[in-house]
PASEBA-1860 file (N, C-alpha, C; in nm, 3 decimals):
! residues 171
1> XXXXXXXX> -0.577/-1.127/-0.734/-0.558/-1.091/-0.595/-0.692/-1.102/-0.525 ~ -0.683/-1.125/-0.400/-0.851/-1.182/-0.329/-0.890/-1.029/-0.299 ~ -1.002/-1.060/-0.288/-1.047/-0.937/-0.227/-1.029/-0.898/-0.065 ~ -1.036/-0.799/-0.013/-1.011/-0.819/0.101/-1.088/-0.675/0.163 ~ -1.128/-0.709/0.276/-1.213/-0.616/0.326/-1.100/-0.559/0.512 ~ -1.051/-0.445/0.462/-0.961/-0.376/0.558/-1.027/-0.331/0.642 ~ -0.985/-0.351/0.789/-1.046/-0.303/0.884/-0.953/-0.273/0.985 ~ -0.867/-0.359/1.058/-0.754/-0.299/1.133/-0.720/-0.183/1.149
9> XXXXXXXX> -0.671/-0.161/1.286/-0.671/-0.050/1.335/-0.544/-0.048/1.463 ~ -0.487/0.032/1.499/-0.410/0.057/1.636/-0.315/-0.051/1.662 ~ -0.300/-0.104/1.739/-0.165/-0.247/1.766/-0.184/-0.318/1.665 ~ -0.073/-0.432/1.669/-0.118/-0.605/1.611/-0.187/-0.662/1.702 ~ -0.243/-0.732/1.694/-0.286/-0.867/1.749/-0.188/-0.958/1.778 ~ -0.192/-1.088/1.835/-0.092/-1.135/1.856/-0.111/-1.235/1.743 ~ -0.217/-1.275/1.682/-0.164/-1.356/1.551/-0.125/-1.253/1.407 ~ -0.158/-1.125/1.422/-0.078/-1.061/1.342/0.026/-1.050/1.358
17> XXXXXXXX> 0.145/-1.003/1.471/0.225/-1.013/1.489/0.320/-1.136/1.475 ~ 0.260/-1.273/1.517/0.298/-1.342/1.440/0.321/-1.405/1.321 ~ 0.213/-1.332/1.222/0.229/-1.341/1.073/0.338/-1.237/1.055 ~ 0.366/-1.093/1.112/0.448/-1.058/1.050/0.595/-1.110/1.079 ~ 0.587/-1.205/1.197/0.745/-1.234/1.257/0.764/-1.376/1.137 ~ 0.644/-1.411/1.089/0.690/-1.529/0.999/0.723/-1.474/0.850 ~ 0.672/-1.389/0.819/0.700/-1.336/0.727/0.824/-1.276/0.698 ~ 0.878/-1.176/0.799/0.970/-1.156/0.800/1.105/-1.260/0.792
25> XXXXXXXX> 1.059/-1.373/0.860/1.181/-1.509/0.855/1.178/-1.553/0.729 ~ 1.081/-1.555/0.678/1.076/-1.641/0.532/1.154/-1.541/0.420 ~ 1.166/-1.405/0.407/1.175/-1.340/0.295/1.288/-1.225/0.307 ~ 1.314/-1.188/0.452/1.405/-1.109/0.531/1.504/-1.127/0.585 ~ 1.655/-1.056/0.555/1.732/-1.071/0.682/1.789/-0.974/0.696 ~ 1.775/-0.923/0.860/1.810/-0.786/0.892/1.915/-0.788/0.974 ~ 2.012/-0.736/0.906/2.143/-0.679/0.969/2.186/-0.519/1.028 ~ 2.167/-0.475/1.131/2.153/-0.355/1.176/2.088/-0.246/1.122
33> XXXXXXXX> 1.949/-0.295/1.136/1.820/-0.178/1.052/1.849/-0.213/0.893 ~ 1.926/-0.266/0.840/1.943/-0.300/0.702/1.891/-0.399/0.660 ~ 1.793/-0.370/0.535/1.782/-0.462/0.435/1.905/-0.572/0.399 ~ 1.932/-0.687/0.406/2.056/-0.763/0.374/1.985/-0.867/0.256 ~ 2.104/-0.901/0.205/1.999/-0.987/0.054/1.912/-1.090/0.121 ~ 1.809/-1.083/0.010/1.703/-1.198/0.052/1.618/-1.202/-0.078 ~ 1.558/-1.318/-0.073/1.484/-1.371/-0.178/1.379/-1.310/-0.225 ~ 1.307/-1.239/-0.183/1.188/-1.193/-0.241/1.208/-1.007/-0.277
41> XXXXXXXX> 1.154/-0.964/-0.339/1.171/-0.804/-0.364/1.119/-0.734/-0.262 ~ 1.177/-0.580/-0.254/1.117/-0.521/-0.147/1.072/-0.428/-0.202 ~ 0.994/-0.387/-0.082/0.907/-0.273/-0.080/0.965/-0.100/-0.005 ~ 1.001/-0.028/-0.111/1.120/0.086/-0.073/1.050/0.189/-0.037 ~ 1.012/0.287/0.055/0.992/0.389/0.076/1.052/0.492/0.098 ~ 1.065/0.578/0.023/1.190/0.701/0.047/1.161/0.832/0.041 ~ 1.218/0.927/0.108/1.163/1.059/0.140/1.217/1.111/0.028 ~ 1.245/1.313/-0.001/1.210/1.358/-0.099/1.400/1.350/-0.104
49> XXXXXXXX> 1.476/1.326/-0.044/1.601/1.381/-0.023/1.631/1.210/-0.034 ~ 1.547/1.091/-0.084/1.635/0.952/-0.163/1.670/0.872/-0.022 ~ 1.631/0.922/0.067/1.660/0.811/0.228/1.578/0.745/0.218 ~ 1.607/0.588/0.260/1.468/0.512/0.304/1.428/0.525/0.381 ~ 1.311/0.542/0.398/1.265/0.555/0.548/1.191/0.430/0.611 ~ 1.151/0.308/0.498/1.098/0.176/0.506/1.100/0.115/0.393 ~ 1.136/-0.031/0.462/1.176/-0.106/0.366/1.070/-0.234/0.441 ~ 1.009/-0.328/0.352/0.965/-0.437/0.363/0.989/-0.584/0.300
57> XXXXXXXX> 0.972/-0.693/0.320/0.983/-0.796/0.231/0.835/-0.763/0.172 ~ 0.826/-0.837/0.026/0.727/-0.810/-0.059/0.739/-0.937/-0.160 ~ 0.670/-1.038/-0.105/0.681/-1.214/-0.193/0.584/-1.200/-0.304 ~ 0.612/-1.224/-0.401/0.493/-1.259/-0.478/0.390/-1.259/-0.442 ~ 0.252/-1.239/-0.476/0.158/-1.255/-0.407/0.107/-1.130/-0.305 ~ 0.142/-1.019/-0.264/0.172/-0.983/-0.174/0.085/-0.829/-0.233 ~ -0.001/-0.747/-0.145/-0.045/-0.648/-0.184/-0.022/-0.550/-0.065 ~ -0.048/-0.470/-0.111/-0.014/-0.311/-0.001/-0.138/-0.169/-0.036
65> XXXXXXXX> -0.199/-0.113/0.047/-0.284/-0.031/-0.002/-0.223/0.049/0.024 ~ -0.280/0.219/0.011/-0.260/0.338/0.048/-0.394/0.412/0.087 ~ -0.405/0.356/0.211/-0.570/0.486/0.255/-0.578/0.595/0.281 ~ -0.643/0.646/0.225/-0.675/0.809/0.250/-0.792/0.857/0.256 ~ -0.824/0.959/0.299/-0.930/1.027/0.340/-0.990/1.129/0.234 ~ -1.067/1.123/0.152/-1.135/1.179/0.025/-1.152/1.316/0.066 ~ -1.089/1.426/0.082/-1.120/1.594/0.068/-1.239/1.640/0.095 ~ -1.360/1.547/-0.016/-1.464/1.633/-0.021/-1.567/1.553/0.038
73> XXXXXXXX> -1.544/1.403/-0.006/-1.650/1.323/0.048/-1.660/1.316/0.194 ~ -1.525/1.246/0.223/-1.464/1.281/0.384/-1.503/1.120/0.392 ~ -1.494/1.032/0.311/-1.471/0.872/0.344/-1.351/0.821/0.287 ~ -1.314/0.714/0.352/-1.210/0.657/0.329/-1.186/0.637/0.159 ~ -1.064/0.631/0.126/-1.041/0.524/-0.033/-0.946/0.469/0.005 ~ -0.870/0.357/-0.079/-0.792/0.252/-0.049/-0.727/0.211/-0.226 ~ -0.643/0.286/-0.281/-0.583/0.213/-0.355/-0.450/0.078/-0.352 ~ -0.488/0.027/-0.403/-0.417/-0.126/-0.389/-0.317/-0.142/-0.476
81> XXXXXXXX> -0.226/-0.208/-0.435/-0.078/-0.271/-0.516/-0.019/-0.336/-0.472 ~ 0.035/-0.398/-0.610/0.100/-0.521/-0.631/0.206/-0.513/-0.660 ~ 0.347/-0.627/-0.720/0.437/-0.658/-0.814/0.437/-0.752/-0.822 ~ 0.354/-0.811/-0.927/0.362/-0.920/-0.991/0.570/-0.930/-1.085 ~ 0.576/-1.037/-1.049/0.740/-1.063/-1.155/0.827/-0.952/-1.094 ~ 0.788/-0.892/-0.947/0.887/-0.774/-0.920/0.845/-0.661/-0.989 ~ 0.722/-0.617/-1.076/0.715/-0.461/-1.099/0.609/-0.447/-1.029 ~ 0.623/-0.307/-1.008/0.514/-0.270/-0.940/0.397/-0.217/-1.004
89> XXXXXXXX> 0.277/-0.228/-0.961/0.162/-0.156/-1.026/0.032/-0.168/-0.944 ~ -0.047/-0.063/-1.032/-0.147/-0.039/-0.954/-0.260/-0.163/-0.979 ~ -0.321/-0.229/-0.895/-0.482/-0.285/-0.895/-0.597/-0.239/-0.926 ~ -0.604/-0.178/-0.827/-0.785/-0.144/-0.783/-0.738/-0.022/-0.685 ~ -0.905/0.035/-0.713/-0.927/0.132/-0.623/-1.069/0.093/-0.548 ~ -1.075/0.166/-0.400/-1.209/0.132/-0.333/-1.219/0.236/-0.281 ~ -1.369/0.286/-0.294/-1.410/0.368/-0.207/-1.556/0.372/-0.189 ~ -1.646/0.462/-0.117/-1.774/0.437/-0.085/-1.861/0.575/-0.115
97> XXXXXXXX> -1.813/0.666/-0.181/-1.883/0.748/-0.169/-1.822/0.798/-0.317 ~ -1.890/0.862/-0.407/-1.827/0.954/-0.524/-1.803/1.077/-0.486 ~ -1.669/1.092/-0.558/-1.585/1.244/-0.517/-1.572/1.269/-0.632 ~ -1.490/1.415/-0.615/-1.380/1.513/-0.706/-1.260/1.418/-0.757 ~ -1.242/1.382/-0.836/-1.182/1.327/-0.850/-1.151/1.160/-0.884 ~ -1.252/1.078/-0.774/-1.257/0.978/-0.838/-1.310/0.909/-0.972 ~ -1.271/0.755/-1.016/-1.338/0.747/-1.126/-1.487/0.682/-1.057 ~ -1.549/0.737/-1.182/-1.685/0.706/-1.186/-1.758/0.586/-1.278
105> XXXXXXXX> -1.663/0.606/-1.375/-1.661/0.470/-1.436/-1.530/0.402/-1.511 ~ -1.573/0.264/-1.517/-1.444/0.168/-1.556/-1.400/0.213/-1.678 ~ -1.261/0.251/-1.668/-1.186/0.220/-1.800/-1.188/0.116/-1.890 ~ -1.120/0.117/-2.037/-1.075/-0.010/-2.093/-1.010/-0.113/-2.004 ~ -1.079/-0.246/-2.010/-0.998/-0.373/-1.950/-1.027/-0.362/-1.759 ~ -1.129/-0.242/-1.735/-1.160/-0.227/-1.584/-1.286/-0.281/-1.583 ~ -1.332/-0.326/-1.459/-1.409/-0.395/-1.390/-1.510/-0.284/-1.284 ~ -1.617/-0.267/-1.287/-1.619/-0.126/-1.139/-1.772/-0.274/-1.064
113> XXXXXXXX> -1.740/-0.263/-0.957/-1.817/-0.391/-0.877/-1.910/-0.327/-0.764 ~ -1.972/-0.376/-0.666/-2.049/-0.298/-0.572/-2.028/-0.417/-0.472 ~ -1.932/-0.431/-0.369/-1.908/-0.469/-0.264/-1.929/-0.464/-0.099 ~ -2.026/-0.459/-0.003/-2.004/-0.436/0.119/-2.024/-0.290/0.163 ~ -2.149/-0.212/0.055/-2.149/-0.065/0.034/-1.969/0.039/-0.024 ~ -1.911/-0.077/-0.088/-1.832/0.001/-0.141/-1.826/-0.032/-0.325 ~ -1.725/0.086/-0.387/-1.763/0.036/-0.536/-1.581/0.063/-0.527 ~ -1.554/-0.094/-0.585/-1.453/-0.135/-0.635/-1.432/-0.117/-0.783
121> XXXXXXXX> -1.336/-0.057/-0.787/-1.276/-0.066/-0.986/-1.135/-0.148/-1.010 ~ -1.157/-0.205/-1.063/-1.053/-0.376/-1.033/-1.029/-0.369/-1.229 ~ -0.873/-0.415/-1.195/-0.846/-0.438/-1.388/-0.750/-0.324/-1.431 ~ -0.724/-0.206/-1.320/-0.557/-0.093/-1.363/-0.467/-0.183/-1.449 ~ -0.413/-0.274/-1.390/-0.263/-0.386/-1.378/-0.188/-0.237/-1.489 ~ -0.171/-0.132/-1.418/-0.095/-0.018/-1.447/0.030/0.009/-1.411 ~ 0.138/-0.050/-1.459/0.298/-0.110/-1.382/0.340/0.025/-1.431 ~ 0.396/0.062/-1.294/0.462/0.171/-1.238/0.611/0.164/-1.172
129> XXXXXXXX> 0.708/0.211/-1.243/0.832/0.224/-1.197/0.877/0.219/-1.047 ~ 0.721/0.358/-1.032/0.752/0.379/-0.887/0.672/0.522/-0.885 ~ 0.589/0.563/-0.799/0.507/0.691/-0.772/0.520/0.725/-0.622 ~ 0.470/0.856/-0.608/0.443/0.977/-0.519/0.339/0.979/-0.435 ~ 0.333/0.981/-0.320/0.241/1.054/-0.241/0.287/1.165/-0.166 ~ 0.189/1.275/-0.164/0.245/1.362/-0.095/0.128/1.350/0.055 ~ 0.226/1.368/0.144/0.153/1.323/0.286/0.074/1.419/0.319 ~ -0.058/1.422/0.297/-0.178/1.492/0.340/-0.188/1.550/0.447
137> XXXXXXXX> -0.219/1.648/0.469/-0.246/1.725/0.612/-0.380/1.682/0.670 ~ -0.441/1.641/0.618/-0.619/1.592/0.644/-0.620/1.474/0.611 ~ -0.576/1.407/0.501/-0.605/1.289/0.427/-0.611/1.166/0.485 ~ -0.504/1.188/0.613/-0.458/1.086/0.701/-0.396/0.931/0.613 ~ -0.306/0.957/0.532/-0.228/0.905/0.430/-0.207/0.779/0.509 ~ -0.228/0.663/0.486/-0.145/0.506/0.561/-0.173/0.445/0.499 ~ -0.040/0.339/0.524/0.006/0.257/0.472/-0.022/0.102/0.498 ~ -0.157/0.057/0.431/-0.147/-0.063/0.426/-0.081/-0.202/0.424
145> XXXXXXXX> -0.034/-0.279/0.494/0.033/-0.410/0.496/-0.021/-0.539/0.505 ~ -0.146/-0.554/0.480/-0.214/-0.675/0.520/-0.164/-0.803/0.581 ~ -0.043/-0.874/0.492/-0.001/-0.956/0.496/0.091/-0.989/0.693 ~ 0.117/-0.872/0.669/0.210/-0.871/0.807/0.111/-0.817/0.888 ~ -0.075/-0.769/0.893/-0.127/-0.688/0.983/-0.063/-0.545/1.025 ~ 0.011/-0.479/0.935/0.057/-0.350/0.981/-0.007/-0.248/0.859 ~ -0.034/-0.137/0.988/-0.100/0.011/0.950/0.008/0.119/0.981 ~ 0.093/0.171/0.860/0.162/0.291/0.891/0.108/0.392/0.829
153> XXXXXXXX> 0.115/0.512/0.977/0.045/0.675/0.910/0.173/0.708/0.810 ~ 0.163/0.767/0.703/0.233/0.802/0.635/0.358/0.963/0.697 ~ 0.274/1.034/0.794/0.301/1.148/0.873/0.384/1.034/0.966 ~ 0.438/0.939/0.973/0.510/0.861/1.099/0.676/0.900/0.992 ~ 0.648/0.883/0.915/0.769/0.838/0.802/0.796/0.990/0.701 ~ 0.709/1.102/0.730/0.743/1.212/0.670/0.642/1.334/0.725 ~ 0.669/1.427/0.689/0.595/1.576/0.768/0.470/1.545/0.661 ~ 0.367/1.624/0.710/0.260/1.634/0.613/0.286/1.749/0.528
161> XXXXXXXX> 0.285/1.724/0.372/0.330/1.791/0.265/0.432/1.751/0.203 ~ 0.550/1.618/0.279/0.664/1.628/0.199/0.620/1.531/0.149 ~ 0.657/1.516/-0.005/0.653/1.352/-0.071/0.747/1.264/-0.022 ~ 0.646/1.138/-0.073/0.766/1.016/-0.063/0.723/0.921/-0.174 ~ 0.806/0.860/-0.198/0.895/0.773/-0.320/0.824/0.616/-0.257 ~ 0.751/0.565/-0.383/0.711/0.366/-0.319/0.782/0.313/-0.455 ~ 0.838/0.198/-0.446/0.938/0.162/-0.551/0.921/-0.011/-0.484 ~ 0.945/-0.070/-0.593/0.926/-0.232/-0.586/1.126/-0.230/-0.605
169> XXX> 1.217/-0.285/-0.495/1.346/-0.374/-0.569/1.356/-0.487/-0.567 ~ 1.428/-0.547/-0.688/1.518/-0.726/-0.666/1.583/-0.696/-0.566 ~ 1.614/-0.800/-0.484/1.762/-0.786/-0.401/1.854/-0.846/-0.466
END
């Protein structure tokens, strides 16, 4: 997966918006707010009570972060994911400052890099069924989309405190 240095913020652009209107044609077809079959797997988001609350196309190739706001450090992190073959799993993590919590050094089969004043740990490929965030009251929890240029607060799609459900499906 390339590296990619996130910065976006507030609206699309109008060539984001047009990446996401192409994207959407290539991999999507929406029939009254519904997911309808389509070729590529999606990307499921669901509250604690099993509703979706977002659904995306998700092609091969295709990554999604989750940014949040570090507790103690008070800088951003950015964990990254994939589904390679349709599962989902974790990448990499980025952040710029050492916390409570983060790793400090690379695991077996991990990579830890020094990028753009940030330190990347690249090499998880940790395939996950499907995991939890619980929406931060501070953390300012969002949802990365690169591909389409979209930033969702996670508090748009649930109260701060309730979990929600990220899940890779076939259609």
């Amino acid at each position: 997966m390339p590296e990619r240095d996130i910065r976006f913020t507030g609206s699309a652009s109008l060539r984001g918006l047009m990446l996401g209107v192409l994207l959407s044609l290539c991999c999507l077809a929406v029939a009254d707010g519904a997911v309808a079959r389509q070729s590529c797997p999606v990307l499921t988001v669901s509250d604690a009570e099993g509703r979706v609350v977002l659904e995306r196309a998700f092609p091969e190739g295709a990554a999604f972060g989750i940014r949040f706001i570090h507790s103690v450090a008070k800088s951003p992190v950015i964990d990254w994911y994939s589904a390679p073959g349709g599962r989902l799993q974790m990448d990499k993590t980025v952040y710029q400052d050492f916390g409570a919590g983060l790793p400090h050094m690379p695991g077996p089969g991990q990579v830890m890099t020094q990028r753009n004043g940030r330190v990347v740990i690249s090499g998880y490929n940790m395939p996950l069924p499907s995991f939890d965030v619980r929406v931060g009251r501070v953390a300012q929890h969002t949802l990365l989309l690169p591909e389409a240029w979209e930033e969702i607060p996670l508090a748009t799609l649930a109260a701060p405190g309730a979990a929600l459900t990220f899940s890779v499906r076939q259609p």
